[in-house]
NULO-651871 format. One record per residue: residue number from 1; residue in three letters; x, y, z of N, C-alpha, C in turn. Coordinates in Angstrom, 2 decimals, decimal comma, always signed. Layout:
<pts>
  resi  resn       nX       nY       nZ      caX      caY      caZ       cX       cY       cZ
   NUM   Ala        X        Y        Z        X        Y        Z        X        Y        Z
...
</pts>
This chain:
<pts>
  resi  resn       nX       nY       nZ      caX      caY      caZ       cX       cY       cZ
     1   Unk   -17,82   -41,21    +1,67   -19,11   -40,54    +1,63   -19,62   -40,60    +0,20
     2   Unk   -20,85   -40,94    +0,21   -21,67   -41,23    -1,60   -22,42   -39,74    -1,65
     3   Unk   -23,13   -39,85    -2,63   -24,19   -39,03    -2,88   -25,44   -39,14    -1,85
     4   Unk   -25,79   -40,30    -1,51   -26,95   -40,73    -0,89   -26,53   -39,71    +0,77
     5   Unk   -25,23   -40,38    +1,32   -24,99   -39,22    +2,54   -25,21   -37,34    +2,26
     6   Unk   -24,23   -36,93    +1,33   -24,63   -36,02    +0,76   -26,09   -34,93    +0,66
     7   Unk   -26,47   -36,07    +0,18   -28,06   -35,65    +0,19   -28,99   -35,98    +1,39
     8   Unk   -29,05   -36,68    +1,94   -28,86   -36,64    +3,44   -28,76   -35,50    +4,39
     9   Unk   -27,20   -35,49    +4,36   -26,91   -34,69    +5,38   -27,35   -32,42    +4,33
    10   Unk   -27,84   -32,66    +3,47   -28,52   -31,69    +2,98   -29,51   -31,45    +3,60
    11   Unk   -30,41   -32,58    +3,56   -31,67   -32,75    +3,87   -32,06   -32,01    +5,41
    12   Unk   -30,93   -32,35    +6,22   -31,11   -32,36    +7,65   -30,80   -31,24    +8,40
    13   Unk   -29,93   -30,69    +7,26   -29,83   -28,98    +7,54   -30,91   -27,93    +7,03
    14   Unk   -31,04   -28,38    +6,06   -32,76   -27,98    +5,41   -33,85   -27,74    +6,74
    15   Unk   -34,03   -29,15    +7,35   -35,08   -29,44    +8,15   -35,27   -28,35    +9,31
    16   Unk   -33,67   -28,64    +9,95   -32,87   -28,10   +11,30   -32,29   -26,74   +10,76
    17   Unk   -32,65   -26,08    +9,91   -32,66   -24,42    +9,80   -31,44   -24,35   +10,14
    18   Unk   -30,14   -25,26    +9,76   -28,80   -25,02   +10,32   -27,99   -24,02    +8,85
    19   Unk   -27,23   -22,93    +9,62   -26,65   -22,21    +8,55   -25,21   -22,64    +7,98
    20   Unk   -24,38   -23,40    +8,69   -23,47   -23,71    +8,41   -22,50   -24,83    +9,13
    21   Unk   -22,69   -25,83    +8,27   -22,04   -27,21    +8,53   -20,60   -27,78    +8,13
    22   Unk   -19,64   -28,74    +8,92   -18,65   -28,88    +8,95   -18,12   -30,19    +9,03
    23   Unk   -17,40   -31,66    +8,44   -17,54   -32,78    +9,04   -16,13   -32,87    +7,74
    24   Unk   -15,34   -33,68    +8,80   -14,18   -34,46    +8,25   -14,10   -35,70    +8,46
    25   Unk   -13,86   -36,38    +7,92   -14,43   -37,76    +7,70   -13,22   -38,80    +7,13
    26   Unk   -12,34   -39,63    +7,20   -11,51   -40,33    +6,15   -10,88   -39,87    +5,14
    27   Unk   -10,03   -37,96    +6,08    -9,65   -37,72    +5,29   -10,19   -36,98    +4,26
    28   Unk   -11,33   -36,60    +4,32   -12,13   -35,87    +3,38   -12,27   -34,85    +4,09
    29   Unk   -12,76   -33,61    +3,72   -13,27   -31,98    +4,53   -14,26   -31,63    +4,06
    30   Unk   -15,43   -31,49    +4,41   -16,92   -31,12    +3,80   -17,11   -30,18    +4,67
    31   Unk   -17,66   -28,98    +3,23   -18,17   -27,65    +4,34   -19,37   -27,21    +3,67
    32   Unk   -20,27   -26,97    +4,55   -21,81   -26,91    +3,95   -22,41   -25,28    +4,30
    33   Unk   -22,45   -24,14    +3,57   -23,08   -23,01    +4,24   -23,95   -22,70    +3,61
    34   Unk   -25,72   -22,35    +4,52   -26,72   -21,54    +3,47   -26,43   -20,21    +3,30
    35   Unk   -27,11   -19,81    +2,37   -26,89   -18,14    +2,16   -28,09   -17,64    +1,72
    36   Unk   -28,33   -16,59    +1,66   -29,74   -15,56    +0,98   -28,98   -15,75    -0,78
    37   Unk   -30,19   -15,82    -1,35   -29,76   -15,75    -2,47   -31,12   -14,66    -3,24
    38   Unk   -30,24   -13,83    -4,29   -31,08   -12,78    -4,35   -31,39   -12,95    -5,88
    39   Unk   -32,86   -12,65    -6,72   -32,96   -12,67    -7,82   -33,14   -14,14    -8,26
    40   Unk   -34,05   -14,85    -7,57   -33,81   -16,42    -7,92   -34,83   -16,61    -9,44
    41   Unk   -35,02   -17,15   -10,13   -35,48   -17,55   -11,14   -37,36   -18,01   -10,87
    42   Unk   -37,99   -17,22   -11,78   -39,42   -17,76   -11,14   -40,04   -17,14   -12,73
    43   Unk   -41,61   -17,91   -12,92   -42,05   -18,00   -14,31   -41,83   -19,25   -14,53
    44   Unk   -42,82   -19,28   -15,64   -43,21   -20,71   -16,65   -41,96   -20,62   -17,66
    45   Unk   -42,16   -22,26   -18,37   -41,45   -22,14   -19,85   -39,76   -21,81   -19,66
    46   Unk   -39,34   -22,08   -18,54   -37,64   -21,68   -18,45   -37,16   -22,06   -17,19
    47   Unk   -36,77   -21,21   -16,35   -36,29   -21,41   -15,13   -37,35   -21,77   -14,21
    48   Unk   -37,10   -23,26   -13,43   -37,87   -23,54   -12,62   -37,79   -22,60   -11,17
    49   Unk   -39,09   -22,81   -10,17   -39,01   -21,48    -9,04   -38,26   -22,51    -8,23
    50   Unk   -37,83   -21,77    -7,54   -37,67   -22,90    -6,14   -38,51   -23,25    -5,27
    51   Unk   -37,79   -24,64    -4,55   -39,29   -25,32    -3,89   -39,38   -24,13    -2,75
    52   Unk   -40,90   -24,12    -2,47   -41,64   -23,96    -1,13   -40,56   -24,21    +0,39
    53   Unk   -40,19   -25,03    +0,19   -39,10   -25,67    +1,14   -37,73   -25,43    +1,33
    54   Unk   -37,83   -24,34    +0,56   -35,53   -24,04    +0,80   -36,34   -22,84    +1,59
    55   Unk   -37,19   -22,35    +2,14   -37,03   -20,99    +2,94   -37,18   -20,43    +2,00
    56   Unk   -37,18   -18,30    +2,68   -37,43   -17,54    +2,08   -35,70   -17,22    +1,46
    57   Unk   -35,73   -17,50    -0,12   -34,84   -17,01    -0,57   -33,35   -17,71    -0,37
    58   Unk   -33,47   -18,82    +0,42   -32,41   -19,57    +1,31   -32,10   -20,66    +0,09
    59   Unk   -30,28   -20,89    -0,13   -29,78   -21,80    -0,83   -28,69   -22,93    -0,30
    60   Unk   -28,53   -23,91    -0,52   -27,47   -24,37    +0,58   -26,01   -24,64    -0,80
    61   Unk   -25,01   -23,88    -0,37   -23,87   -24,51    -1,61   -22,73   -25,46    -0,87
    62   Unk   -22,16   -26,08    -1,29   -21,12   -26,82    -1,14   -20,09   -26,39    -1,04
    63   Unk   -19,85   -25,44    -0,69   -18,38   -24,63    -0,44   -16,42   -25,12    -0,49
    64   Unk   -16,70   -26,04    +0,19   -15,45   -26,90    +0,43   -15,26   -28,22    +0,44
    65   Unk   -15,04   -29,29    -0,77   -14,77   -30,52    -0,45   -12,75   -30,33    -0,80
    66   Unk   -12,60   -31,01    +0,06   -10,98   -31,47    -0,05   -10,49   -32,85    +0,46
    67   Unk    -9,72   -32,86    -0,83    -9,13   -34,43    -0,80    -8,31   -34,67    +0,54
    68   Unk    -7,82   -35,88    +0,73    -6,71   -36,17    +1,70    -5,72   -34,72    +2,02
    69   Unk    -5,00   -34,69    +3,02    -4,14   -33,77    +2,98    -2,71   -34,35    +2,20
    70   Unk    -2,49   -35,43    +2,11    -1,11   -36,06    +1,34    -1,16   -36,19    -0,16
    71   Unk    -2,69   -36,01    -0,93    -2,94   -35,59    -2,03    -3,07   -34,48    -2,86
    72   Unk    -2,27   -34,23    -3,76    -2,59   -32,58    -4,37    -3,53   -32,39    -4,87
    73   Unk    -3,56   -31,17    -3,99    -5,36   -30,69    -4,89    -5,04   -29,34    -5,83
    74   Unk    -5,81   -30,10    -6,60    -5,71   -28,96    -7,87    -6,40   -27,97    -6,91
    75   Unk    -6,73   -26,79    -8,17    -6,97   -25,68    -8,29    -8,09   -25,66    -7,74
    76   Unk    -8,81   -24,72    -6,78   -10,50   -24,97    -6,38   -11,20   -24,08    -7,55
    77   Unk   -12,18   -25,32    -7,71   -13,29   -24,66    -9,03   -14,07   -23,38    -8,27
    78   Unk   -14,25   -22,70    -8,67   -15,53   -21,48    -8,38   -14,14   -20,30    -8,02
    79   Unk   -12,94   -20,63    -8,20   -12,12   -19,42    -8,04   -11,94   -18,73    -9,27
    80   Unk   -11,36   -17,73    -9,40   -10,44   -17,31   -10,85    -9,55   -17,67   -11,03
    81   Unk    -9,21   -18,20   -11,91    -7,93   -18,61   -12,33    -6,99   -18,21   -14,13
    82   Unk    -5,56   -17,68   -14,15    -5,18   -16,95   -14,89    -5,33   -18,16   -16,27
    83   Unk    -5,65   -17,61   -17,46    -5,59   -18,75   -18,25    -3,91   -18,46   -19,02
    84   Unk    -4,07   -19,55   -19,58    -2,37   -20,02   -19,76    -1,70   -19,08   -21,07
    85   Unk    -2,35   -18,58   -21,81    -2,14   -17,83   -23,31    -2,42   -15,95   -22,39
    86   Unk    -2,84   -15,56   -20,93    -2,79   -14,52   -20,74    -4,22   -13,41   -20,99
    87   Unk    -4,92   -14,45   -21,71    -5,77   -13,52   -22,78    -7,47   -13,21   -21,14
    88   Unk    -6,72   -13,60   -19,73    -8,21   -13,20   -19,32    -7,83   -14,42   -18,03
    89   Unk    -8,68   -14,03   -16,98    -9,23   -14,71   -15,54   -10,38   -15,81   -16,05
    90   Unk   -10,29   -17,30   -15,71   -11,63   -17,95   -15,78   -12,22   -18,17   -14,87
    91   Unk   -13,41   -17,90   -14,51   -14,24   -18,55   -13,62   -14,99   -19,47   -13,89
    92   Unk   -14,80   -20,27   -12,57   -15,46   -21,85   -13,14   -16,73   -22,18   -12,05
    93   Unk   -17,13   -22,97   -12,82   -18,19   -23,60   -11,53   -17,64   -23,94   -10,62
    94   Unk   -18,53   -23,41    -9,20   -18,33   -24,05    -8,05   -18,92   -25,78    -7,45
    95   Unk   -19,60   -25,61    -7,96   -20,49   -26,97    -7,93   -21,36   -27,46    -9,53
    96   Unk   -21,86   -28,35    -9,53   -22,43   -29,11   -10,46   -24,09   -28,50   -10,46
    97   Unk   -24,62   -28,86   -11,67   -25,98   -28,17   -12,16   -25,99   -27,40   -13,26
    98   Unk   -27,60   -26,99   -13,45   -27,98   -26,64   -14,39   -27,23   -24,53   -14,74
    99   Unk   -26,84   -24,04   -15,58   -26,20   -22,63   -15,88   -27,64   -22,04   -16,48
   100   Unk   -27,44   -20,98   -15,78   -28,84   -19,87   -16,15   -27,74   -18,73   -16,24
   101   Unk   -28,08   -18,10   -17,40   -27,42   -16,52   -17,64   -28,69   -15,19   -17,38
   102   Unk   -29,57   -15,73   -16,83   -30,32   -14,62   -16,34   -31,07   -15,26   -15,03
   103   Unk   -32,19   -14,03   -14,23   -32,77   -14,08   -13,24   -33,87   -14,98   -13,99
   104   Unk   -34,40   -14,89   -14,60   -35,91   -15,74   -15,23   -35,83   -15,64   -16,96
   105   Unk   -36,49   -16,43   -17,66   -36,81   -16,42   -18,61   -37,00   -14,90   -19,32
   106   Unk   -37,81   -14,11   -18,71   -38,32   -13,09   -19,43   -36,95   -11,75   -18,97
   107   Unk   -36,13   -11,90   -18,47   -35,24   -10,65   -17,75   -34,00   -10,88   -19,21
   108   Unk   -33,10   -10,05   -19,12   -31,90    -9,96   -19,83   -30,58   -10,69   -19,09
   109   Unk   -29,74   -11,32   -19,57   -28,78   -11,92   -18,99   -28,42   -10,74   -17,90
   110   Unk   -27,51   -11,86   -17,04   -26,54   -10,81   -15,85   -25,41   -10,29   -16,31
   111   Unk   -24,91   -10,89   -17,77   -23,69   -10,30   -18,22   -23,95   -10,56   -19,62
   112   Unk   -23,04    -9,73   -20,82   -22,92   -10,28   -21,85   -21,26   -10,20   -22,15
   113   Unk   -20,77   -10,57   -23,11   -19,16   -10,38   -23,74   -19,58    -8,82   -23,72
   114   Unk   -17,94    -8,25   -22,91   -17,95    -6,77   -23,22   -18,18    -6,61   -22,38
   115   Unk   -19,15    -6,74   -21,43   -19,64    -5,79   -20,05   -18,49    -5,56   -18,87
   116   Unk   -18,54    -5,06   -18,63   -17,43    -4,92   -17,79   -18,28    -4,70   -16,26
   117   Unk   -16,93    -6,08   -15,60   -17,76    -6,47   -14,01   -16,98    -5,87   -12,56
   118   Unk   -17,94    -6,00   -11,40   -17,13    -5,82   -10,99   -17,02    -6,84    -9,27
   119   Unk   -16,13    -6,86    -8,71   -16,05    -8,05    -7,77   -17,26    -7,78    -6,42
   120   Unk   -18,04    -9,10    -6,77   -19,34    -9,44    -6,35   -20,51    -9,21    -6,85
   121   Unk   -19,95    -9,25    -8,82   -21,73    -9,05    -9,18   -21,71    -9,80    -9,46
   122   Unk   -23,23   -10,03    -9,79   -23,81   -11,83   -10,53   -23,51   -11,77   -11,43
   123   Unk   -22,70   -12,94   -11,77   -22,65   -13,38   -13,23   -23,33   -13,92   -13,94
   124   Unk   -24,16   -15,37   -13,05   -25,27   -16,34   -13,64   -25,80   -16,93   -11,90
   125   Unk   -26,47   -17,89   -12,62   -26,90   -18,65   -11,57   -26,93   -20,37   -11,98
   126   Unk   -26,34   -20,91   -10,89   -26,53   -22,41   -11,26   -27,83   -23,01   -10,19
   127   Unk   -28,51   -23,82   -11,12   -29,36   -24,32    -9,94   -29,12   -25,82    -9,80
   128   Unk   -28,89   -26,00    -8,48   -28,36   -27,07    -7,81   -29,32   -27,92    -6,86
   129   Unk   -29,82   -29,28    -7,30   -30,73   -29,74    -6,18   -31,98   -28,73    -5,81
   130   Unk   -32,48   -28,13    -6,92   -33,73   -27,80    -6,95   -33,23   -25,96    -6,36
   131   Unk   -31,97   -25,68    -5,89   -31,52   -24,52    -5,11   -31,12   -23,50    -6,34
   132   Unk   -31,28   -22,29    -6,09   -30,53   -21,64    -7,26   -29,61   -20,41    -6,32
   133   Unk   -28,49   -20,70    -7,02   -26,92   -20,41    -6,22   -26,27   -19,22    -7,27
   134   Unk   -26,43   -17,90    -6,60   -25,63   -16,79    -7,74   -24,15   -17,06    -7,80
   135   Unk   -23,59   -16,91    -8,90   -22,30   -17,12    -8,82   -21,60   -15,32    -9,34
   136   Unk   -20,95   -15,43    -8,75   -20,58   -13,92    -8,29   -18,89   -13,68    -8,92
   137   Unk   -18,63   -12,96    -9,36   -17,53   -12,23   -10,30   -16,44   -12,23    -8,77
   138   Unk   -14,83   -12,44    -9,31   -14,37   -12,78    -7,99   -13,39   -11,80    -8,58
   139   Unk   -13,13   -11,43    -9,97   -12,33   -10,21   -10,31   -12,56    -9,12   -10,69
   140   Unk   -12,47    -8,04   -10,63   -13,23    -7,19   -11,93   -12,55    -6,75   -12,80
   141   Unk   -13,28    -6,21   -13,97   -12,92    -6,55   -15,38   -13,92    -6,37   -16,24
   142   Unk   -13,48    -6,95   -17,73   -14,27    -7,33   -18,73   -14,76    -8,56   -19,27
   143   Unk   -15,84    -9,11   -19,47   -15,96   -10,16   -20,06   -15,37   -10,73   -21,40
   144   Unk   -14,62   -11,16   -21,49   -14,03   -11,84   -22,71   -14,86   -13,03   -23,60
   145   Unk   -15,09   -13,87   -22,46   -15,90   -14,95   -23,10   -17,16   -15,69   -22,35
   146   Unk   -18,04   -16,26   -22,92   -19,19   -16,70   -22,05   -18,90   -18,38   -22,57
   147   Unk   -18,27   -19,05   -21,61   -18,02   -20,88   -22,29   -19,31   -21,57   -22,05
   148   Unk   -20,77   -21,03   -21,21   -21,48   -22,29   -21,06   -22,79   -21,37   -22,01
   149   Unk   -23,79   -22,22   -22,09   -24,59   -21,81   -22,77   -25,91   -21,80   -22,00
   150   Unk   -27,11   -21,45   -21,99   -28,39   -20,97   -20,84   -28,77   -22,37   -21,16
   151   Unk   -29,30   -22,65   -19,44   -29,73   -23,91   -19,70   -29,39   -25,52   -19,58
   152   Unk   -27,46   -25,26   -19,43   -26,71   -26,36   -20,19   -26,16   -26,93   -18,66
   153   Unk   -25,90   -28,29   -18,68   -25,47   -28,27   -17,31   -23,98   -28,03   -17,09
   154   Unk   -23,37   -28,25   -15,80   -22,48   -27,63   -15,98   -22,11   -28,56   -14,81
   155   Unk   -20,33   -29,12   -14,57   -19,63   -30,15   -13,55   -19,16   -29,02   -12,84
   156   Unk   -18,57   -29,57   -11,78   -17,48   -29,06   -10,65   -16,10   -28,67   -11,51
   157   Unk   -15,90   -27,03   -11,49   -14,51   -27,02   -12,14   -14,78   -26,49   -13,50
   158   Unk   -15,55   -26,34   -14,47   -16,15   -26,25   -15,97   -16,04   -24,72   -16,05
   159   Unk   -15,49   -24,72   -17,08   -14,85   -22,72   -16,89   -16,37   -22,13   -17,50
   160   Unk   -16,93   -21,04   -16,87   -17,89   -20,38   -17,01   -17,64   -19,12   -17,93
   161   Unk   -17,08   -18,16   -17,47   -16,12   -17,08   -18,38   -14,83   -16,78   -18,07
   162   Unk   -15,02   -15,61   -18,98   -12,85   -15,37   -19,11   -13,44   -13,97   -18,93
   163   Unk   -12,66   -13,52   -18,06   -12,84   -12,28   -17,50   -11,25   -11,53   -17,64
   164   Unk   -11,48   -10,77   -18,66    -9,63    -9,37   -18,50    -9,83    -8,64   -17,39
   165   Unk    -8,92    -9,01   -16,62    -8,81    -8,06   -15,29    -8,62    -6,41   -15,30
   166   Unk    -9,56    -5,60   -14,89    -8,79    -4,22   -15,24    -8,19    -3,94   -13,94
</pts>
């Protein structure tokens, strides 16, 4: 499967108002679910709005790709994971795109170093294929560190923050 299917089979769930898609393929596992997404980014000069066309408030994320089953799969990105020195939980991107640390240009970030979170608040938002996808605190805690910067893009897997578990 390329990008071109990918985007495709995006497209067609878009169209067909489907909430949640499923296809294994050569060994591959693709899992596709929309969700409400709340606080999306809107205003000039920063965060683009979303199109007219994702629905009201509607985002589609990529939830699950997995390799072969006879291949090890690392760690899944968008989880927490303990970092190796102890000092904090990282959360990483779930998918690829652009990192927003706030709702719009003119609002205050969703977090800063220090704030202390708790499991299921927004942390940031990535916008993905024109979609903007909250990414949500999976421990709670304190913020230790902020690794991406507003704006910056960001891969599958790319540690976002370090979160001390309380």
């Amino acid at each position: 499967m390329d990008i071109a299917d990918l985007k495709e089979i995006l497209r067609i769930l878009e169209e067909q108002d489907i909430t949640e898609f499923e296809l294994e393929q050569d060994g591959v596992k693709l899992r596709v679910c929309r969700t409400a997404v709340r606080g999306v980014p809107t205003g000039p000069g920063g965060l683009p709005n979303p199109p007219a066309a994702a629905g009201a408030g509607a985002a589609i994320a990529v939830l699950q790709a997995v390799a072969p089953e006879h291949a090890a799969a690392p760690a899944a990105p968008g989880t927490a994971e303990a970092e190796p020195d102890g000092a904090g939980t990282v959360v990483k991107s779930p998918i690829v795109g652009t990192f927003y640390r706030a709702p719009d240009p003119n609002s205050p970030a969703f977090v800063e170093v220090g704030d202390r979170v708790r499991v299921g608040q927004v942390l940031c938002i990535i916008e993905a294929m024109k979609l903007m996808n909250e990414i949500e605190a999976e421990v709670a805690g304190e913020i230790l560190k902020i690794h991406v910067e507003n704006g910056q893009p960001v891969q599958y897997g790319d540690p976002l923050f370090t979160v001390r578990q309380a």
